[in-house]
N, C-alpha and C positions, 0 to 999 in steps of 0.2 A: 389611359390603358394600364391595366395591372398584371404585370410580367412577373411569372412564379422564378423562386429559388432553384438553383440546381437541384436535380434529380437525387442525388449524393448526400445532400442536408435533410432531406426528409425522412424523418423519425428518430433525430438527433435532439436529444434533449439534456438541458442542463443536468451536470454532476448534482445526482441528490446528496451527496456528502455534503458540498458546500451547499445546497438550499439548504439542509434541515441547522447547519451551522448558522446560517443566514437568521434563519426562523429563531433559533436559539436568542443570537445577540439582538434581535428586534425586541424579542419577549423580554429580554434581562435591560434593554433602555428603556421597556415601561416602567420598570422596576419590578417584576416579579424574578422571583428567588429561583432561577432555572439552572441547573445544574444539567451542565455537556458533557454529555459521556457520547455524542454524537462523532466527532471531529478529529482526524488523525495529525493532530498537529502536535508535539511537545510543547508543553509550557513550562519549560525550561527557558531562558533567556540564551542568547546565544553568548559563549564563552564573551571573556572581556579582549581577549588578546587576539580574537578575528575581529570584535571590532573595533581595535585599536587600527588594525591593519586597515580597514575601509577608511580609517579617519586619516589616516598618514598618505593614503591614497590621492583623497580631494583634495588634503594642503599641498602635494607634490604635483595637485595639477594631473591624475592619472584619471582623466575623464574626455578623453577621444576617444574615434573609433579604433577599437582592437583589431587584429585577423577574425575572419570570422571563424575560423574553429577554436579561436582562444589560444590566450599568451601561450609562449613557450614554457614558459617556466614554469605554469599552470598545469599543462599536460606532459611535460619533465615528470611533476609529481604524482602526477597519476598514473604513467605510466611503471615510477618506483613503486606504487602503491599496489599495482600489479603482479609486477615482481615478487616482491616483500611477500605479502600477506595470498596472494594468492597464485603464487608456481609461472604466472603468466606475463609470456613475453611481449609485449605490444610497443611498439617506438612510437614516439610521439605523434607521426604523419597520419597517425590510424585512430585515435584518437580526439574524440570531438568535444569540445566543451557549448553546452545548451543551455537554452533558458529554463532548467531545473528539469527533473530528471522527468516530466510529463512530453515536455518537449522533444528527450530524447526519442520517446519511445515512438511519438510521431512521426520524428524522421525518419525515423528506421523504416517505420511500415509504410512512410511514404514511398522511400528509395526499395521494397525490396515487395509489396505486392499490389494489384489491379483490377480490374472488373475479370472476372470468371475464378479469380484464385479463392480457396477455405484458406482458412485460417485457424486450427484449433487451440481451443481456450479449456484449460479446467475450470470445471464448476465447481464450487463457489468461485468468482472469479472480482478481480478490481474492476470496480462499476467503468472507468473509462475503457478499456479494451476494446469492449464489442462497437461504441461509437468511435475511436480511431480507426478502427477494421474497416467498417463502414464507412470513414472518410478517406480512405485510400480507397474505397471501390470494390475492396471486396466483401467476401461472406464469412462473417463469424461460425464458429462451428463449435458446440458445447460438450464436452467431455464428464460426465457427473463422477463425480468422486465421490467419498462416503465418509462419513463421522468414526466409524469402526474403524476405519485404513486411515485415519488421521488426517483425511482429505488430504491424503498425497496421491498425487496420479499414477496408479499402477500399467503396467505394458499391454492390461486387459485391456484397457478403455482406451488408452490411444492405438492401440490396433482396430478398435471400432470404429471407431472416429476417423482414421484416412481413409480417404477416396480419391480417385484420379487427379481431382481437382485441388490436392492439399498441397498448398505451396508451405505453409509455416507451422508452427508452433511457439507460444507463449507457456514460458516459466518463469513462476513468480517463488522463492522462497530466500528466506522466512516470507506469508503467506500476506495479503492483505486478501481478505476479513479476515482470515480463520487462527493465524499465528501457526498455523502448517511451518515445518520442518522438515525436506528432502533430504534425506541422509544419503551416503555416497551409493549406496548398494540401488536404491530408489533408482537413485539416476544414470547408472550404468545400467539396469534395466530398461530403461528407455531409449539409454544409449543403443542397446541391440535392436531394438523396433526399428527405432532410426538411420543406422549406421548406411543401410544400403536406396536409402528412401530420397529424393532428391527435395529436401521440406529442412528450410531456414528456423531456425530455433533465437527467439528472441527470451533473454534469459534476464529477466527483471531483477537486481537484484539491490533492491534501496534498502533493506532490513537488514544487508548483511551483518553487520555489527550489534545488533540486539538480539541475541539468541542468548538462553539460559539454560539450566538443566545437565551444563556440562556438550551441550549440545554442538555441535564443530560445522563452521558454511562448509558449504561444494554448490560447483555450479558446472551445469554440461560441458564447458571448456575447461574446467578444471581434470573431473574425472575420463572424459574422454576427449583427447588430443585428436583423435582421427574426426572429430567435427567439430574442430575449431575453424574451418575455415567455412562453416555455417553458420556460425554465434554471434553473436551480435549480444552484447554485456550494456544493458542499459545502467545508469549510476545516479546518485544524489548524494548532495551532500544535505540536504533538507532534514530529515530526520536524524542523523546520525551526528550531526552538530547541530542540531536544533535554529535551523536556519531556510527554513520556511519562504520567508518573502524575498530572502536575497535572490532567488532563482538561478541557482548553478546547480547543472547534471551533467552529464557526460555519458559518452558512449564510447566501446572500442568494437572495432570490426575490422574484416577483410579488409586491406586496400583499397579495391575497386570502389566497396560500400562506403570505406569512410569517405571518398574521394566527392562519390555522389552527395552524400548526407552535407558534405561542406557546401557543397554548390547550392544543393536544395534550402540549407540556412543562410548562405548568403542572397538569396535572393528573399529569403520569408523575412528574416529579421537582423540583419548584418551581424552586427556581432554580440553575444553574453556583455552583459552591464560590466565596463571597466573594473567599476570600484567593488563588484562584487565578486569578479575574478581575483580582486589581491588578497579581497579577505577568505576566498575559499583556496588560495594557497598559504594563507597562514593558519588553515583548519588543517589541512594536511601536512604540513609540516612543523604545526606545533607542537606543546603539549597536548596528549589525547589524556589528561588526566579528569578532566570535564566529562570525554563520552564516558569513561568508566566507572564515575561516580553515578549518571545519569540512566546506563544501565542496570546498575544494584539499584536505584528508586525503581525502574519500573518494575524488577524482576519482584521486589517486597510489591509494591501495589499488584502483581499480576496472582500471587500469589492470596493476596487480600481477595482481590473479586470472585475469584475460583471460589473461596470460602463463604462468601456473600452467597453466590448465587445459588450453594445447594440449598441454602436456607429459604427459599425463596419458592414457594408453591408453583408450580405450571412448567417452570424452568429445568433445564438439565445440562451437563457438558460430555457430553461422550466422549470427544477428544480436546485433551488436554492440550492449551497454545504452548511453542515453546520458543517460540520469536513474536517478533516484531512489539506490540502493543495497544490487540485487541483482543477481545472473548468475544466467541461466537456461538452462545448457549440454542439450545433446542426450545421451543416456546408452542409447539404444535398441539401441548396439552393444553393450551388456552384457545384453541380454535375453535369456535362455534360458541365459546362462553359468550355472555353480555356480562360487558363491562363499563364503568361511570354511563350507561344508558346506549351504549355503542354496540351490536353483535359482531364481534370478531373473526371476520369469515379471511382476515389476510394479515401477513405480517407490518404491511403498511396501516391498517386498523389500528395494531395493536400498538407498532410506536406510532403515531397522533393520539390515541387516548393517554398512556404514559407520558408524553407530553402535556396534557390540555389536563390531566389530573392529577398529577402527580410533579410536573413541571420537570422531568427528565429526559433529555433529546436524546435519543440511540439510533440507531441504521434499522430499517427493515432488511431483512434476510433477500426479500425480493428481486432489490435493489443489484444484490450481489448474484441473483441465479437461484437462490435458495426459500424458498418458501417454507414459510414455519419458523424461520429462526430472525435474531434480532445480533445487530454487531453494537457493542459496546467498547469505548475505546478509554484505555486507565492512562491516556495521557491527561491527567487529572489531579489534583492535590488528593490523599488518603482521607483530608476530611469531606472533599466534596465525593470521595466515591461512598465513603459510608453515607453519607447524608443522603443521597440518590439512591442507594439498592436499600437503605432505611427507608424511603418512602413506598419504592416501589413493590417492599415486601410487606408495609401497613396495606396498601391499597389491595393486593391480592391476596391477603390472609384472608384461609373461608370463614364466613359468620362463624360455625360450630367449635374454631382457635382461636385461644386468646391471641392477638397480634403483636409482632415479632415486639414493638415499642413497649407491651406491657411487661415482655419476659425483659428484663431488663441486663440476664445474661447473654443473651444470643448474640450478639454483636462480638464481643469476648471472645467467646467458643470460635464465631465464624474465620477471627482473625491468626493467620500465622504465627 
């Protein structure tokens, strides 16, 4: 007898970030020459002196089970790190440490909604959201934002967007796809939509430290105190010390929330990997001379592709990223073209032919809510990105232009 999946798991499907990465490094151990600009990971190594800290760890034997909301002295620093850098008072008991900061955001929305709750997401939105939404029960609700307003969510569209049934809201900035930047004005705008509305605000904020332009974080408990005791502060340290597989995130919330969110981990997965709690307290109370180096790379490569890609036929940036690290150009002008023998009728067409011709893996727009457009991510070496937007602007030169490889200045000009 064949007994179906919970009702819950149907139309849950694998993160295409990590498939098209997958696809990527499958294609690159044939040995074809594939260049990832799909994949939000840093390829930065992670400093030396977090992992000196995991290696002093194992010799001391620091490989038991921990508490399950993580060491003290783990969320000590997080909670300085609060403090410090961002006005916020949080004590340790409220504060959760996760298996990287996807897991936080889990918890959260496990402990805080259910079947009949919305949930509003702006669009362009981080491809997991809508299936965590869904895997706590309730209904995702999409917000469109726009390329002109910088895909920041204005008080228009979440005034649209609540209805009776709106228990939350999701805020993500700095932005994943789009490198969107919520300035404080943004989000006290929101804050008045909000203030009298009984709707949990889960405020993403893994990017905080990669923002350029001069550009300054806030997040809705920062500029409005009177909904802090709604917020819920998802965290990683993945990005921001280039520490991806060790899986340490964090959350801070209301008492009651963090109380649940510990219960809820303690029974999902006891406690964050020992050895990777010491080394993400020797991220945060090390030298940060590593992220600061690692943020002037990517602000010169972000600066690089912007230049790349006006060069680039079909393509466009209306708004300019000014966090995190990706571009999320406009590609609608190539819609309906036929390309390597493909008709372009989606932006998932368009990156697998880019792929399959050109051997360049990027995000379809779709993926993210946005049709027409493609995410490129310049966690990347400067040679593999010109080498990529070098092939992909041979491939799309019209017949009637010489192609960008024979002008043999454009690359020059394109560069900062």
């Amino acid at each position: 007898m064949k007994l179906p999946p919970s009702a819950r798991t149907q139309g849950i499907e694998p993160s295409p970030t990590l498939a098209l990465d997958a696809r990527a490094k499958a294609m690159k151990a044939e040995g074809r020459q594939v260049v990832n600009l799909a994949i939000g990971e840093p390829d930065f190594e992670t400093p030396e002196h977090i992992r000196q800290a995991a290696i002093k760890a194992i010799k001391d034997g620091f490989t038991r089970y921990t508490p399950s909301e993580g060491i003290l002295p783990l969320r000590e620093a997080m909670a300085e790190k609060f403090r410090v850098e961002n006005g916020l008072e949080y004590p340790p008991a409220d504060i959760v440490v996760t298996n990287g900061g996807k897991h936080a955001l889990y918890n959260a929305m496990q402990a805080l909604f259910g079947p009949g709750d919305e949930v509003i997401v702006p669009s362009p939105y981080w491809v997991t959201y809508p299936a965590q939404i869904l895997l706590s029960g309730a209904t995702p609700v999409y917000a469109p934002t726009s390329p002109e307003r910088g895909y920041v969510l204005g008080p228009e569209e979440l005034e649209r967007a609540i209805t009776p049934r709106t228990r939350g809201l999701i805020l993500n900035s700095p932005s994943n796809p789009t490198g969107m930047v919520a300035t404080r004005s943004d989000i006290l705008a929101l804050g008045e939509v909000l203030r009298d509305r009984p709707i949990w605000v889960i405020s993403d904020d893994i990017y905080e430290k990669l923002l350029y332009d001069g550009e300054e974080f806030a997040n809705i408990a920062m500029c409005c105190p009177e909904l802090r005791d709604r917020t819920i502060i998802c965290h990683s340290l993945s990005k921001t010390y280039s520490m991806t597989g060790w899986r340490i995130g964090f959350l801070a919330a209301p008492k009651e929330i963090a109380r649940i969110v510990k219960d809820i981990q303690s029974q999902m997965t006891s406690n964050p990997c020992s050895i990777a709690q010491k080394a993400a307290l020797a991220a945060l109370t090390g030298t940060q001379e590593p992220l600061q180096k690692m943020r002037g790379v990517f602000d010169r490569r972000r600066k690089l592709v912007l230049g790349l890609i006006k060069k680039i036929p079909g393509f466009a940036t209306t708004a300019t990223p000014k966090g995190a690290f990706y571009v999320f150009p406009d590609a609608s002008g190539l819609m309906g073209k036929t390309l390597g023998g493909t008709t372009i009728a989606s932006s998932e067409d368009l990156a697998s032919v880019l792929l399959k011709e050109c051997e360049v893996a990027s995000v379809p727009g779709s993926a993210f809510g946005q049709e027409g457009s493609l995410r490129f991510s310049y966690a990347a070496s400067e040679k593999e990105i010109v080498n990529g937007f070098e092939r992909i602007a041979n491939f799309l030169a019209p017949a009637e232009s010489p192609p960008p490889s024979e002008d043999k200045g454009w690359l020059k000009r394109a560069m900062p």
